[in-house]
C-alpha positions in Angstrom: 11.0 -76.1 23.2 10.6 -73.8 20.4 7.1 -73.4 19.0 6.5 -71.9 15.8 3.6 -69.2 16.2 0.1 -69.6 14.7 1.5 -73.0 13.6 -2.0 -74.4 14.5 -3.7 -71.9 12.3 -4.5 -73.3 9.3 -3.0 -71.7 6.2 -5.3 -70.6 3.0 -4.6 -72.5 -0.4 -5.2 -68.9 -1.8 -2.1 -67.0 -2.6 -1.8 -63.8 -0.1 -2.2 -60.6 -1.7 0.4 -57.9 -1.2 -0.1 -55.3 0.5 0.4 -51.9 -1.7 0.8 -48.6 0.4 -0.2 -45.7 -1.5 1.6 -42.7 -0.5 -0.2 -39.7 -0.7 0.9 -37.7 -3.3 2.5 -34.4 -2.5 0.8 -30.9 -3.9 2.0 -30.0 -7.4 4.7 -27.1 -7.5 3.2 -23.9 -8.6 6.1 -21.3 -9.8 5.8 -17.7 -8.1 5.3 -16.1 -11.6 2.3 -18.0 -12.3 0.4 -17.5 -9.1 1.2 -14.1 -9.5 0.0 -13.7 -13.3 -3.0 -15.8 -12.2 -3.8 -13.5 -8.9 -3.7 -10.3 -11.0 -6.3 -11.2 -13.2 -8.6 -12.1 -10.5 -11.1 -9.0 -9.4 -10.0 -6.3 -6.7 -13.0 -8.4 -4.3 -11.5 -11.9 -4.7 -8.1 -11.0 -4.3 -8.4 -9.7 -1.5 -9.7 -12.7 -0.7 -7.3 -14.4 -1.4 -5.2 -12.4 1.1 -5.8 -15.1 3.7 -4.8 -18.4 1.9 -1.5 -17.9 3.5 1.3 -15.4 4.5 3.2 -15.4 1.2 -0.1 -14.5 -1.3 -0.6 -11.8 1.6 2.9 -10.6 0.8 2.3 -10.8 -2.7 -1.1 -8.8 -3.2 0.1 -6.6 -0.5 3.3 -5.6 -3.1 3.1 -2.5 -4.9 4.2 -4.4 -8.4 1.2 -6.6 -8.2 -1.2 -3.7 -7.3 0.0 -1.8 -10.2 0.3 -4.7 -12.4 -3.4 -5.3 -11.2 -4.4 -1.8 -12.4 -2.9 -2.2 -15.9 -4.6 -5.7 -16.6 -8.2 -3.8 -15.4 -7.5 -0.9 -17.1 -7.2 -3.2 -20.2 -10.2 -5.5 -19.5 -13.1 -4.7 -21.3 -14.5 -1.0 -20.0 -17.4 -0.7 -17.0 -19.5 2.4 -16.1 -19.2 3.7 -12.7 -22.2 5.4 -11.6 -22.3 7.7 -9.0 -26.1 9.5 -8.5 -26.2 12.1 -6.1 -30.0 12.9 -4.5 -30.2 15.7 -2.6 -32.6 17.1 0.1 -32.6 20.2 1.7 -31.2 20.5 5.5 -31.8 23.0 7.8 -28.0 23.4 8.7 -27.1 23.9 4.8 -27.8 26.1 2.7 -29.3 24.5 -0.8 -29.2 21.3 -1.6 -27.0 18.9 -0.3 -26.5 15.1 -0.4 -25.4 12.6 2.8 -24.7 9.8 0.7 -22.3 8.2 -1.7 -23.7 4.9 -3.3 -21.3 3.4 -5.8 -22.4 1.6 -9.0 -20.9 -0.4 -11.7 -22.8 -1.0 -14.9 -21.8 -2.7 -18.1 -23.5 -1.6 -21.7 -26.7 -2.7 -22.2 -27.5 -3.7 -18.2 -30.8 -2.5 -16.6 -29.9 -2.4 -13.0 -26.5 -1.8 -12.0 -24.5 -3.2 -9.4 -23.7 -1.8 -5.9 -20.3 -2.0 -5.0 -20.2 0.0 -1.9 -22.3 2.8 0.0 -21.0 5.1 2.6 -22.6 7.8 4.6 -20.8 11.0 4.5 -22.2 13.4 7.5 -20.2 16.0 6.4 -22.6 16.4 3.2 -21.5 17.0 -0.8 -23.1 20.8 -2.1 -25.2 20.5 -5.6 -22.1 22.1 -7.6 -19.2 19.5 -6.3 -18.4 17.5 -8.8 -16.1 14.2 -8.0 -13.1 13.5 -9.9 -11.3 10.2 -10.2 -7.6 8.6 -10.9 -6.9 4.9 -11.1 -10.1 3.3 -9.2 -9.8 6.2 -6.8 -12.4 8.7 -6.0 -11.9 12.2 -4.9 -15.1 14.5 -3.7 -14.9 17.6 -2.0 -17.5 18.4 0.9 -19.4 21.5 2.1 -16.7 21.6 5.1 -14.2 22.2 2.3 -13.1 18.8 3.1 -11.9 16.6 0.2 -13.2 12.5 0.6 -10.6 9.8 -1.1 -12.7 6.4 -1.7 -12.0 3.0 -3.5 -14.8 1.5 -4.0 -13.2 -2.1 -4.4 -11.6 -2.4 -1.4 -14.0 -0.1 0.9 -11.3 2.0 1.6 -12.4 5.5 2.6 -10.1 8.3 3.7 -10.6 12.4 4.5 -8.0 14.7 3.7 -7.2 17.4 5.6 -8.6 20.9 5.0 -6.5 23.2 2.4 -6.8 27.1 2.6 -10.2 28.7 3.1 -11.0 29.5 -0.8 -13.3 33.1 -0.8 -14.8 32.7 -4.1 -16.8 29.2 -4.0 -18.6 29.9 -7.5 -14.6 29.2 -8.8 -13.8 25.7 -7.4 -12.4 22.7 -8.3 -10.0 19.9 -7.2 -7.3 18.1 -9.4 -6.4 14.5 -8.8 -3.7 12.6 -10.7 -1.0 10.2 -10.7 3.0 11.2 -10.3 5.3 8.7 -11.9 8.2 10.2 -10.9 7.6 9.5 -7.0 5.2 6.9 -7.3 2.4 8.7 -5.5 -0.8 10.3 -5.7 -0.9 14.4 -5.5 -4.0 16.1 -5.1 -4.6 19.5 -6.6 -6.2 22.9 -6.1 -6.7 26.6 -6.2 -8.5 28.8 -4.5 -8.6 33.0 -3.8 -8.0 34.7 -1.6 -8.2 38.5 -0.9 -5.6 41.0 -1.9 -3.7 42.9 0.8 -4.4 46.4 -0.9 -7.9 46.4 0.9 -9.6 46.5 -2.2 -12.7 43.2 -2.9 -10.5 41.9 -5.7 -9.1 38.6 -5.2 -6.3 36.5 -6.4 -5.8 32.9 -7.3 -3.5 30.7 -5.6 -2.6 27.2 -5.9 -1.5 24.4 -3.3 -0.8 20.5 -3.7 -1.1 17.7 -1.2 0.3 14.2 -1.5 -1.3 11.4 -0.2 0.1 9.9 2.7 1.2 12.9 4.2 -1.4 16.0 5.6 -0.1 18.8 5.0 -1.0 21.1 2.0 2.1 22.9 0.5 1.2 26.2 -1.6 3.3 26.5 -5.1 3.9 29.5 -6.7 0.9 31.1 -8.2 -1.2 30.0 -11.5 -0.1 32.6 -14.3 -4.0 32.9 -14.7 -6.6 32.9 -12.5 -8.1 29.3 -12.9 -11.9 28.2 -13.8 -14.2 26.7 -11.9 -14.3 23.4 -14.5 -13.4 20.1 -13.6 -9.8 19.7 -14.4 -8.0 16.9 -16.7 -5.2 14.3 -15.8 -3.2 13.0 -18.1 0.1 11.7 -17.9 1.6 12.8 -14.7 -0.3 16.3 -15.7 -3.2 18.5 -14.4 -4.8 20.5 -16.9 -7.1 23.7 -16.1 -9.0 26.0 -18.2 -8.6 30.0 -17.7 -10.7 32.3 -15.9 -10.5 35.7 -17.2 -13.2 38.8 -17.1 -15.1 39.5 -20.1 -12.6 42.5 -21.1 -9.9 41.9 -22.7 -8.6 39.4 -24.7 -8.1 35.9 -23.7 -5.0 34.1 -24.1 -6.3 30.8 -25.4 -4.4 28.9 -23.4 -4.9 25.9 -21.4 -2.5 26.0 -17.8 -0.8 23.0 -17.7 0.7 21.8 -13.9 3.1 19.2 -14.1 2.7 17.1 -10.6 6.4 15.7 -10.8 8.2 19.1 -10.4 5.1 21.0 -9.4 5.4 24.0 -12.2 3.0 25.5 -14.6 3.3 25.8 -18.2 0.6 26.7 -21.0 -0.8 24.6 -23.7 -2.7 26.4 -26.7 -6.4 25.5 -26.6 -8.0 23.6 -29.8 -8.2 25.6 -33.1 -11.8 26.1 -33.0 -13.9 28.3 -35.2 -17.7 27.6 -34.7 -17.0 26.4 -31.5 -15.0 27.0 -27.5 -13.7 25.1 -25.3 -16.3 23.9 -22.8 -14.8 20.8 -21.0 -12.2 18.0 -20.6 -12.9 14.6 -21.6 -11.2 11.1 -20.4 -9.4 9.2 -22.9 -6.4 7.3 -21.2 -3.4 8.7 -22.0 -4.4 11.5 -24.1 -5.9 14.8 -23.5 -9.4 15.4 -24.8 -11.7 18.1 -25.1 -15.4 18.8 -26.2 -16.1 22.5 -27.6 -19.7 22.9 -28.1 -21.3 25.7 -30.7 -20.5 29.5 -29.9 -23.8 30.7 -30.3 -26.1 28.4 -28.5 -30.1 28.8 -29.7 -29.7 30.7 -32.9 -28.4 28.1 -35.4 -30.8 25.0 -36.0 -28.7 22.7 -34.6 -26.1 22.6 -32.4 -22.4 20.8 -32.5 -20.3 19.3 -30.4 -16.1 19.1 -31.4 -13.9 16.4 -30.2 -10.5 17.9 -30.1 -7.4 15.5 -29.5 -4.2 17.0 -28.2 -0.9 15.2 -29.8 1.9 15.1 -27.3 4.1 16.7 -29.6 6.3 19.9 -28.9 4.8 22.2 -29.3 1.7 20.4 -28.6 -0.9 20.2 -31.5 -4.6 19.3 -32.1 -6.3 17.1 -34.1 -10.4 17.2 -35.0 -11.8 13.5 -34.2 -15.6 13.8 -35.1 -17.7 16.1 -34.9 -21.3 15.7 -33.4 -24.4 17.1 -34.7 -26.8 17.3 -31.2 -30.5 18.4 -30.9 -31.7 21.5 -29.2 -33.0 19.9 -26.2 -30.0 18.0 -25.1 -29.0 21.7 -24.2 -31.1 23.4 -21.4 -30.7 26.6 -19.8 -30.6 27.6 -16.2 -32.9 29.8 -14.7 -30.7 32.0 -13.4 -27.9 32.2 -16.8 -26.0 29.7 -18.6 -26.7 26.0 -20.1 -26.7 22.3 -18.7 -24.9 21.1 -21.8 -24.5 16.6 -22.4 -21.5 14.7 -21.0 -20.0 13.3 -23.5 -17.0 10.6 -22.8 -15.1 7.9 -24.7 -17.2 4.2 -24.3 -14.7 1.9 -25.9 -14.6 3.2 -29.8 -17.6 5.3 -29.7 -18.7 8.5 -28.0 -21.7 8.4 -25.0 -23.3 11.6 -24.4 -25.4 12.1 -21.4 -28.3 14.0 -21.0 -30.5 14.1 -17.9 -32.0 10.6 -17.6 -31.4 10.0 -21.7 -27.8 8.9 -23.1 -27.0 8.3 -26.4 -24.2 6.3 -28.1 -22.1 8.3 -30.8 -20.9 5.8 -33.8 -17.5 7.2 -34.9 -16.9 5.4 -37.8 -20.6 5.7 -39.8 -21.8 9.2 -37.5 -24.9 7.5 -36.6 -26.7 8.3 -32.7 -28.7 5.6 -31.5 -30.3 6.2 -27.7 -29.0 3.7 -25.1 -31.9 1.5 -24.4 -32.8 1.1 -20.9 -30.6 4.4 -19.9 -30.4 6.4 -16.8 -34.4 7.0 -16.4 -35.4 3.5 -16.9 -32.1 2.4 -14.9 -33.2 0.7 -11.7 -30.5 1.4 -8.8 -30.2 -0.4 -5.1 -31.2 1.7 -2.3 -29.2 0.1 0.9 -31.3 2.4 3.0 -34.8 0.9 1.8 -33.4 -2.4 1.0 -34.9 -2.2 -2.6 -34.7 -1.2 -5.7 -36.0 1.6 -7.0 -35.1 4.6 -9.8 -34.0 8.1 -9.3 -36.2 10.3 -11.2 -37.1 13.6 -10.4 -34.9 17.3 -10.9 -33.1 16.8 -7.2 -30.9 14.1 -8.6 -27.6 14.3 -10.1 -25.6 11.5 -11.8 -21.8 11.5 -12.0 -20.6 8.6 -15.0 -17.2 7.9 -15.3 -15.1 5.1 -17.1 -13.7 2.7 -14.7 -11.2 0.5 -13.9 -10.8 -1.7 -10.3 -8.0 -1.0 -8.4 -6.3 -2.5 -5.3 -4.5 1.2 -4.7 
């Protein structure tokens, strides 16, 4: 006999509610384009981060399109201060002053303390008169060993090159670091001298380039001037060095010009200055800059400084873009010859000029200078080896202030 089940059970008067199954809703589609527009906006430290969501934003960051996409979206962001002090001690194995550390710092204007962003320890020590040059993020110092040191202080990448040709005249040197468009990679530049073959003490410049991911330097064909010891410009797919002749004779006027795609030299006429010379290049993206300061240093009541724009014209040509009207003490002279003169560099539309533990910002519109409040002496920096803060004062310390951009290069 059939029995119907649970016919015992007594059924509710209340209607039976219907079960509803809620499927769980599947994650929303996000096109390729616009993970990758939002991913190259993010800071060099969070995306690499983001790196290990999953294998295809690996692939992604990882692509040379989106690190260079990455680079122009910084580069266009609104403009940080990176802040590289030197201090020095003396070591018994050196000669002079030398400094074992490279403590990298990022400021904004108007900030008190500035930020660490990374700290290495570098054995093989940095002299008093190297002076660090920079390219897309990347940093590029040379050591007492004659070594040159690649860093990016985003990613905490840090790199030695090999050693180039043994330079004989140490007073003259200086490295060049730029950008080639035309293979995509990064070149580093230098000269050096070495002796003649006549026997005599004179010495002659050579020139040799190394690009990165390879180690080997190749030498090029020589400078058609000897080359200065002054830190070099890049600009465009371009190196540019200032002449070093003797005091007789006359100087051709001339900037040397090495173009890192085909590896030539050509000349460029210096800035048509009349009160005042050449003295160094500035930075300004994409355009090349330099500051001439007054001739005759101490003898007029104040001195000048001349902002001298080249136009990438042929033949190239220069235009004035302010002058600057800077006190006598901004300008201090060296025991043994010369002067310390100000950095001066490009903060968004004004000038900054450095001096010592004093900056001051340049207005070029109204010609107004105002000091920076809260500048280099009063600037408290992170000391990883104290685990404190503290403030560099004192004469053993140098700073080295550049405009900068993150980079996942």
């Amino acid at each position: 006999m059939a029995v119907r089940r649970d016919a015992d059970v007594p059924v509710s008067s209340r209607p039976r509610k219907m079960m509803t199954i809620i499927a769980r809703s599947l994650a929303p589609y996000l096109p390729d384009a616009l993970i990758f527009s939002i991913l190259s906006r993010l800071p060099s430290k969070s995306a690499i981060r983001c790196k290990s969501v999953c294998k295809a934003w690996h692939a992604m960051i990882s692509d040379c399109h989106f690190v260079n996409h990455h680079l122009e979206l910084s580069k266009a962001a609104c403009q940080s201060m990176l802040v590289l002090p030197l201090s020095y001690c003396r070591a018994a194995a050196h000669e002079g002053l030398v400094s074992f550390w490279m403590d990298f710092y990022t400021s904004g204007a108007g900030n008190v303390a500035a930020e660490l962003i990374y700290s290495e320890h570098i054995p093989q020590g940095i002299g008093r008169c190297a002076q660090p040059v920079h390219c897309d993020g990347l940093i590029l110092v040379p050591t007492l060993r004659q070594e040159y040191i690649i860093c990016n202080p985003a990613t905490r990448e840090f790199v030695t090159l090999p050693k180039g040709s043994h330079n004989h005249n140490e007073k003259h040197h200086r490295i060049g670091f730029g950008f080639d468009p035309s293979s995509d990679r990064y070149k580093v530049a230098r000269f050096f001298y070495q002796p003649k073959k006549d026997g005599t003490s004179e010495t002659i410049c050579r020139f040799e380039v190394l690009t990165l991911g390879t180690h080997e330097w190749r030498q090029t064909v020589d400078p058609p001037y000897p080359l200065m010891g002054v830190t070099p410009a890049h600009v465009r797919g371009a190196i540019y060095w200032m002449v070093n002749l003797p005091c007789v004779g006359e100087h051709p006027n001339v900037f040397i010009r090495f173009d890192l795609s085909n590896e030539e030299f050509t000349l460029t006429p210096c800035p048509p200055c009349e009160r005042t010379e050449p003295t160094y290049f500035i930075e300004l993206e994409g355009q090349l800059c330099c500051a001439c300061f007054t001739k005759k240093r101490f003898i007029e009541t104040r001195d000048i400084v001349e902002i001298w724009i080249c136009n990438q014209t042929e033949p190239p040509t220069w235009t004035r873009r302010c002058t600057i009207p800077i006190s006598k003490d901004w300008i201090v002279p060296y025991p043994t010859g010369g002067f310390k003169l100000p950095k001066v560099m490009f903060w968004e539309k004004d000038l900054l000029l450095v001096c010592d533990y004093k900056a001051y910002r340049f207005c070029v519109q109204t010609g107004q200078i105002k000091e920076v409040a809260g500048a280099l002496k009063n600037r408290q920096y992170y000391d990883p080896r104290n685990n404190s803060y503290t403030m560099f004062l004192g004469k053993d310390v140098d700073f080295y202030i550049a405009n900068y951009a993150e980079s996942l290069v």
